[in-house]
N, C-alpha and C positions, 0 to 999 in steps of 0.2 A: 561537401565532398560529392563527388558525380560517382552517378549507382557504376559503374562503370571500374573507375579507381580504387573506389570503396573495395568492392569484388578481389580484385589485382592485392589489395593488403590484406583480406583476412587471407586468400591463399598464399601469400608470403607470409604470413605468421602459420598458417597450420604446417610450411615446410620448415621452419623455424632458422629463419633469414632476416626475418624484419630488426629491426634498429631500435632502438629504447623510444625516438622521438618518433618512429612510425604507428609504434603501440600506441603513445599516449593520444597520438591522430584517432586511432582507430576506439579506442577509450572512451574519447568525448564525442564521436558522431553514434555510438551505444550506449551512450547515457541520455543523448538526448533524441532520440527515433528507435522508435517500436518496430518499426521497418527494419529499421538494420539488425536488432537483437533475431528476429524472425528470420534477415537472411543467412546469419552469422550459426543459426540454428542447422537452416537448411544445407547451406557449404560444406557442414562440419558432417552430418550426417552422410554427403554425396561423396568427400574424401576418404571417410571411416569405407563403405563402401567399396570406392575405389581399390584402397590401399588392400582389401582384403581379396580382392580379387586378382590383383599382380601379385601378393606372396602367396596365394592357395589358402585352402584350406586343409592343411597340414597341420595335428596337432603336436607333430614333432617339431614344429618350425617353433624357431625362436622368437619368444612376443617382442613387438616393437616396443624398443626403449628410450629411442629419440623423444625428448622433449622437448618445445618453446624454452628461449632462454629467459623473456618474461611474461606475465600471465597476465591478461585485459581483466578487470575488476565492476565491477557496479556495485551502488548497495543495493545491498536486501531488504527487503518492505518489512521484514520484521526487527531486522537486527543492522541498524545504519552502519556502514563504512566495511561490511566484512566483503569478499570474494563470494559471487553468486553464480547463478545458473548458466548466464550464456559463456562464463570461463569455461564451456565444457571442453573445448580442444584441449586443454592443462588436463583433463579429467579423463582423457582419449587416449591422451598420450601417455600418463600415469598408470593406469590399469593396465596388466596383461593380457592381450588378449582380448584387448575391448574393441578390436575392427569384428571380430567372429560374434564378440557379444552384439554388437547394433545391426550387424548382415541377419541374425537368427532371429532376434528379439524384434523385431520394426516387422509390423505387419504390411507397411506400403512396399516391403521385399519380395512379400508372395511367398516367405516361408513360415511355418511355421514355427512358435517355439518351443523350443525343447526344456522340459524340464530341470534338467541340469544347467540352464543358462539363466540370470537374473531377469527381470523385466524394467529395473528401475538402476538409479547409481543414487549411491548416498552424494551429495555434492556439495555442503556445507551444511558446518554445525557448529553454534556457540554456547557454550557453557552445559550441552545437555547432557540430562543426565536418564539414563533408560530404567525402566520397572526389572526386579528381579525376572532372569526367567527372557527376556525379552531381547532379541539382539540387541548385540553393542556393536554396532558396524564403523569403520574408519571413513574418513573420508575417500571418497575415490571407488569403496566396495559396488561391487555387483550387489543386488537386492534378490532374491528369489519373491514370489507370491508369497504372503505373510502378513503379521502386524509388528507394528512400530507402537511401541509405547512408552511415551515420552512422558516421564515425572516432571522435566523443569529444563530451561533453555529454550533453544530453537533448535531444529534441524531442517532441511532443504532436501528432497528426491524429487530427483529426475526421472520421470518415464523413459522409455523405450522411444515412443514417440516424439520426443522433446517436451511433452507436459511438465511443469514444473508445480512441486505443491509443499507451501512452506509450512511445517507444523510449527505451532507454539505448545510449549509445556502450560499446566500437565492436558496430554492428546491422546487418545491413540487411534491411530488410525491403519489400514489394511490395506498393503496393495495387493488386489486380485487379478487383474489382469493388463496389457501394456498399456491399455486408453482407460484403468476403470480402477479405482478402489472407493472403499467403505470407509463414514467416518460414525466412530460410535460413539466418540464425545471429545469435547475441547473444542480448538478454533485453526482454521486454514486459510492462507492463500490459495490460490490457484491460478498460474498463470498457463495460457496456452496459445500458442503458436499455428498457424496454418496447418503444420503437418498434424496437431492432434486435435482436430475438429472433431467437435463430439463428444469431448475426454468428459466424464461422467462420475461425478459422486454419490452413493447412496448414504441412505443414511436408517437411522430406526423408522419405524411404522411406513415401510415403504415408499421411503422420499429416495426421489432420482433428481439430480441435480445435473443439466446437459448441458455443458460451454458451447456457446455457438459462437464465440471470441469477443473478449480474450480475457480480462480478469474477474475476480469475484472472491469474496470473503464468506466463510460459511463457517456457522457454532452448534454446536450437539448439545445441550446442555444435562444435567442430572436425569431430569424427567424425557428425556428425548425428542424436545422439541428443538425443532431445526429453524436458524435464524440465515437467512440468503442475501446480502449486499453484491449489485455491481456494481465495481469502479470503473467497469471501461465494457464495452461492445454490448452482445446481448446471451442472457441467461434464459435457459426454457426450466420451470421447476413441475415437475409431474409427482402424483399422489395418489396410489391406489389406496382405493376403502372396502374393505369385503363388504358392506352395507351399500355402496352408491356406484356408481360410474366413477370411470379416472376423471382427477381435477387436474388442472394443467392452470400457471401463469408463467407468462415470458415478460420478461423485466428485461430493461435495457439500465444505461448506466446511471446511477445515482438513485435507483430503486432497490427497494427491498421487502422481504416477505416473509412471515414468520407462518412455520407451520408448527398446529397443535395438533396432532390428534386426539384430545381431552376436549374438544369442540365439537361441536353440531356440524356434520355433513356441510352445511352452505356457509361454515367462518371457517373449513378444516386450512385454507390458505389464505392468510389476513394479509392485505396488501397494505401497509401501511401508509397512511397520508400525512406528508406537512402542512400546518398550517400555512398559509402566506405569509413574507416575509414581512409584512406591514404589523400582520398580526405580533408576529414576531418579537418587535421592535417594540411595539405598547405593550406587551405582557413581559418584558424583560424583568429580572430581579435586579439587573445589574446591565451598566450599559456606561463605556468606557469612550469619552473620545483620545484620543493621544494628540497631545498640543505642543505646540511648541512656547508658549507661551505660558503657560498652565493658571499662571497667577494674574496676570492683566489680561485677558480680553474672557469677551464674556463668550460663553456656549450654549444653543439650546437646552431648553429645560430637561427634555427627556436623557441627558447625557449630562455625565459627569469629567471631568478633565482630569485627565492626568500627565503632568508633563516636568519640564522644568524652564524655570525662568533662563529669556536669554541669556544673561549676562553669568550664568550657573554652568550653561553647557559644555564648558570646557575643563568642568570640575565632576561630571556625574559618574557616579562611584555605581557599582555593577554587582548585585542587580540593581534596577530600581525598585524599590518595593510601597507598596502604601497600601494602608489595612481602608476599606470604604463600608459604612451602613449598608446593609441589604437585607432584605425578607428568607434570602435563601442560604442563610446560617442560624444556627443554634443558637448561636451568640450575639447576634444580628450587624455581626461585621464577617468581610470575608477579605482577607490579605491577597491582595495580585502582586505579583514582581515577575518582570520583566527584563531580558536578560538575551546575551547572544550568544549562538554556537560555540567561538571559540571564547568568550567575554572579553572581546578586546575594548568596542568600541559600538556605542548604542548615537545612534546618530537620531536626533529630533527636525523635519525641515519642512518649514511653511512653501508653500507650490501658490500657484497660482490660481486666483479667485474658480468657484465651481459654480456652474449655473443652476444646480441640480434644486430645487424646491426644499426637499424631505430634508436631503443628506448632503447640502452644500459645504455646511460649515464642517462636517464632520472629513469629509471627503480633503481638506483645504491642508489639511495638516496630516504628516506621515511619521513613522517612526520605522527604521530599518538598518542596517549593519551594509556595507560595502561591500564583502565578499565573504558573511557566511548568512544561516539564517536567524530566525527568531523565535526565541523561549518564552514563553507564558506559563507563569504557577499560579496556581489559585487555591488556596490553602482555608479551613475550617467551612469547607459545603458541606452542608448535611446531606446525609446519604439517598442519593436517587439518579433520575435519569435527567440529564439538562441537554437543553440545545442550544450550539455554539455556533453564533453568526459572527463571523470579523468580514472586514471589507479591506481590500489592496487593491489601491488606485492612486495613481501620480497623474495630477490633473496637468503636472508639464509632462513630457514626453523622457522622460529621464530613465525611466525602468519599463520600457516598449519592448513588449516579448520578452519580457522575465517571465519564469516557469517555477511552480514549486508545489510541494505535496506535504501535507500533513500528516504528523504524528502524534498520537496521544496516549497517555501512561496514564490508566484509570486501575478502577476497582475490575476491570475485564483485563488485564494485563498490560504489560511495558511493550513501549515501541506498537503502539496498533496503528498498523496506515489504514487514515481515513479517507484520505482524496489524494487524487494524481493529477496530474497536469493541470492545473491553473493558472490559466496565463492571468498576466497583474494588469490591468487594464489602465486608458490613459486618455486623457486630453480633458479639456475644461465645461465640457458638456455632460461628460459622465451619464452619456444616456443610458449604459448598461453596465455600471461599474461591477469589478469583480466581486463576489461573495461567496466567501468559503463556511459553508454549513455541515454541521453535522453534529454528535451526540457524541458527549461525555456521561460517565455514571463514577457517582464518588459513593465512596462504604464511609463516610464520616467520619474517617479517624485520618486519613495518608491525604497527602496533597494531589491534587489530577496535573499535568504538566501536558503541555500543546508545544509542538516545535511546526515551525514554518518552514522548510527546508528547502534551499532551492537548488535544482538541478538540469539549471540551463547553465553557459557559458558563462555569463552576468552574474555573479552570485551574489543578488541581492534581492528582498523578499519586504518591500512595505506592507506597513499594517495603518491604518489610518483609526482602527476604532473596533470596539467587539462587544455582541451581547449575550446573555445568556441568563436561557429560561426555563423555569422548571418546568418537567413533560407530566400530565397526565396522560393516564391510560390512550396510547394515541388512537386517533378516528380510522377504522379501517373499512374495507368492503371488500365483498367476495369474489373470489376471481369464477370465468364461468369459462367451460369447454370452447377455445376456440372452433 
């Protein structure tokens, strides 16, 4: 849709005009571009604005109670399928008084804020439940400066700014001021938008955490050591030591950095390093191809097949499951099943020959669902930290520009997004096929669970194969003062 038209329908949705089938328009170009949630940010803000400034600032006047007759949706990176952040016009229009709250609050106004106004909006919550003692705010409330402490669920505030920062229980976390809170333990998203460049987390032993855009995952843990993942743009992490100069690393996306204070001066910010993916692949405990064939054709050694016979596949019952030998169980088997979004239908389809050396044959065969994503359990791991390599590629051109992001339900919590945009890569050279990496940690007793989630138009999410390897203490090195 042209930035242009685009424009033209969120301000017919913030006058609350638009039509059921122009929302769902406006739905799907903000599910799939970071651009549009960003302008959809900014409109809403310039409207809130606007609107306060043709009825006064009159606190006799009556709050605006016009609402949207429906509300644009996106999931949440913590809690799939619920009403997120950029719904904030629903959250505009629902508040009393909330053009005066974002004219006071928003420092790009030039005024300052007033006490008696929030800095933040509660803006979605599922299942959470608050510490005695601790606000219990509705959806929709104003926030004043404070902490949130969150026993169990999710909850979602909004800055002032348009910062967005999703807590998971148990959190709690502080907002201090409209671009800046404190986290003292648990785990956050953070998403940020042009207009709050800069938005900043602190954390124990004076960690500053500064979004230079646009997301990032951060954990406080017991001992107050702070863990920093980008998923997207770039992070600056700064460290004062009453003993040394400030340490400073700036990570961009797919990096990350644990700080200890309980370290030497020159480890206080461990930049963590991946092994290679080659490495990867030969130190695997477990290493999955998905076949369509499973029982007649053969697969390299390093891979084990899991599939069903053709003449089976119009009979496969859901999930599929099959227990495999591995080094990285207790019991030296580990059960994987396989399974989809909505469990309609698990499709198995041989593609076309791959030229690739390593990962031909593995690359050659796909497993994928039509229109949702795909489930992975992996049941009796003993308890530690593993690294998860799957690869999504269609060496025909059948799923070109499919998009999707992972989720994982570990011993760290349900629903942890671990990667966003991944496009599924395609054609029969595979010089640079997709791989989605990252780190699950199982406690030895619960199963760990990976969903493939896609959230482009296409909704469909191949997997061709996946490994996964135990992590020693990983290799790091010191970050030094830019």
């Amino acid at each position: 849709m042209p930035e242009r038209e685009l424009d033209n329908l969120m301000l017919r949705y913030l006058d609350g005009i638009v039509t059921p089938d122009e929302v769902d328009a406006m739905n799907q170009q903000l599910q799939q571009e970071t651009e549009a949630q960003d302008r959809f940010i900014e409109l809403t803000l310039r409207y809130a604005l606007l609107h306060d400034a043709l009825q006064g600032m009159d606190s006799r006047q009556e709050p605006v109670n016009r609402e949207p007759t429906f509300t644009p949706t996106l999931r949440s990176r913590f809690s799939r399928g619920r009403s997120v952040w950029y719904a904030l016009a629903a959250s505009l229009m629902l508040v009393a008084g909330i053009a005066t709250y974002v004219l006071v609050s928003n420092p790009s106004t030039g005024f300052n804020p007033r006490a008696s106004h929030g800095i933040a909006l509660l803006t979605n919550a599922t299942g959470a439940v608050f510490a005695d003692g601790s606000r219990q705010p509705e959806i929709g409330a104003e926030l004043n400066a404070g902490t949130l402490s969150l026993l169990s669920g999710s909850a979602q505030v909004m800055f002032s700014t348009g910062a967005v920062v999703d807590l998971r229980g148990p959190c709690t976390f502080a907002m201090t001021e409209p671009n800046r809170g404190h986290l003292f333990s648990g785990t956050l998203e953070v998403y940020v938008p042009d207009t709050a460049h800069g938005f900043t987390i602190t954390a124990p032993h004076d960690v500053r955490v500064i979004d230079l855009g646009t997301r990032f995952i951060m954990q406080v843990d017991s001992d107050g050591v702070s863990d920093v993942r980008v998923l997207k743009g770039t992070v600056m992490v700064e460290v004062d030591r009453p003993d040394s100069e400030k340490r400073y690393a700036l990570l961009t996306a797919d990096q990350r950095v644990r700080v200890d204070p309980a370290l030497s001066v020159a480890e206080t910010l461990r930049i963590i390093e991946r092994p290679p993916l080659t490495a990867a692949i030969d130190q695997a405990g477990l290493r999955i191809d998905f076949q369509l064939d499973a029982e007649n054709c053969s697969v390299p050694d390093r891979f084990t097949a899991m599939g069903m016979p053709i003449e089976k596949l119009d009979k496969v019952d859901l999930p599929l499951t099959q227990s495999l030998n591995s080094p990285l169980s207790a019991s030296g088997q580990i059960t994987i099943s396989v399974d989809t979004e909505d469990s309609s239908a698990l499709d198995f389809r041989r593609r076309t020959d791959s030229t690739d050396p390593l990962l031909g044959r593995l690359l050659e065969d796909q497993i994928k669902n039509q229109n949702s994503g795909l489930v992975v359990t992996l049941s009796n791991l003993s308890a530690g930290t593993y690294r998860m390599v799957s690869w999504h590629h269609d060496c025909d051109l059948g799923a070109a520009g499919n998009v999707f992001e992972v989720h994982v339900s570990d011993a760290l919590g349900a629903q942890r997004l671990v990667l966003v945009d991944q496009i599924v890569s395609t054609g029969p050279s595979a010089a640079a096929p997709t791989v989605a990496d990252f780190d699950i940690v199982a406690d030895g007793e619960h199963p760990v669970t990976i969903i493939y989630s896609p959230t482009s138009e296409d909704r469909e999410t191949p997997c061709n194969g996946l490994t996964l390897t135990r992590l020693d203490e990983p290799r790091v090195s010191s970050a030094q003062q830019p």
